[in-house]
C-alpha positions as CSV (number, residue, x, y, z in Angstrom):
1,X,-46.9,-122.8,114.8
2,X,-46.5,-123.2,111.3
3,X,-44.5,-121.0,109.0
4,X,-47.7,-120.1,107.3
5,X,-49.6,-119.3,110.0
6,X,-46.4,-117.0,111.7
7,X,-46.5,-115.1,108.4
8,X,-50.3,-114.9,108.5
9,X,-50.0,-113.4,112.1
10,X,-47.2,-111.2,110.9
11,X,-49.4,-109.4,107.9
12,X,-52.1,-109.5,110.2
13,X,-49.9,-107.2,112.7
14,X,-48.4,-104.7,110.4
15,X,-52.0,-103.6,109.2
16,X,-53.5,-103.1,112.7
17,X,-49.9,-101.3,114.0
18,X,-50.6,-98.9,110.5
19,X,-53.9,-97.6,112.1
20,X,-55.0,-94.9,114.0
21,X,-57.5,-93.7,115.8
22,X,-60.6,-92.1,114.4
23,X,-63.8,-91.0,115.4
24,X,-65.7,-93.8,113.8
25,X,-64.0,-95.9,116.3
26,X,-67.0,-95.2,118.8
27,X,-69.5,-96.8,116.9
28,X,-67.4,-99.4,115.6
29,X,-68.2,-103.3,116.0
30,X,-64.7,-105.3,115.8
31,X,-62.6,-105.3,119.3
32,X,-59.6,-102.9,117.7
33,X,-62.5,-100.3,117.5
34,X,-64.4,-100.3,120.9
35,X,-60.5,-100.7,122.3
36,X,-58.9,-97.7,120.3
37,X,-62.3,-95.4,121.4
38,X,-61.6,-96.9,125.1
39,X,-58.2,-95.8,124.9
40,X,-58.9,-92.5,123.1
41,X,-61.3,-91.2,126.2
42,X,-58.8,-92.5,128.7
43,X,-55.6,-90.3,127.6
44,X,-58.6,-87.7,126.6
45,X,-59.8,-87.5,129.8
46,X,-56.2,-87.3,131.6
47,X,-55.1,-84.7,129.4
48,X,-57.5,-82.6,130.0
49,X,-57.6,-83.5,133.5
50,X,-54.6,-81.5,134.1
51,X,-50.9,-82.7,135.9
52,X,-50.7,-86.0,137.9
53,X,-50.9,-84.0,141.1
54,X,-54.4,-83.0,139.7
55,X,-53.3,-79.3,139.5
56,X,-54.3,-77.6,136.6
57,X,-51.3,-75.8,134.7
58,X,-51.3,-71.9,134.8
C-alpha cells in the first residue's frame, strides 16, 4: 500500500470515527447510514428490553 493511499485511508477514518448517529440515518443510502440505524435499533431495543436476565428493573 502506498504512502498516499495509507494517508487517504487515514482521513478517510477520522471523518467517519467523528460521526454520530442521527435520525436521518434510517433513510440514508451509503452503508455507514443503513449500519449506524441497524446498530441504533439493536442497543435501542436491548435497553429498553430490560437486564440480560430479561427482568425488568424495579
Amino acid at each position: 500500500m502506498s504512502k498516499k493511499q495509507n494517508k487517504v485511508n487515514k482521513e478517510d477514518s477520522r471523518n467517519i470515527a467523528e460521526r454520530n448517529y442521527e435520525p436521518e440515518n434510517y433513510s440514508g443510502n451509503t452503508q455507514f447510514d443503513k449500519g449506524m440505524a441497524e446498530t441504533h435499533e439493536q442497543v435501542s431495543d436491548d435497553y429498553h428490553e430490560g437486564t440480560i436476565d430479561r427482568k425488568l428493573k424495579e
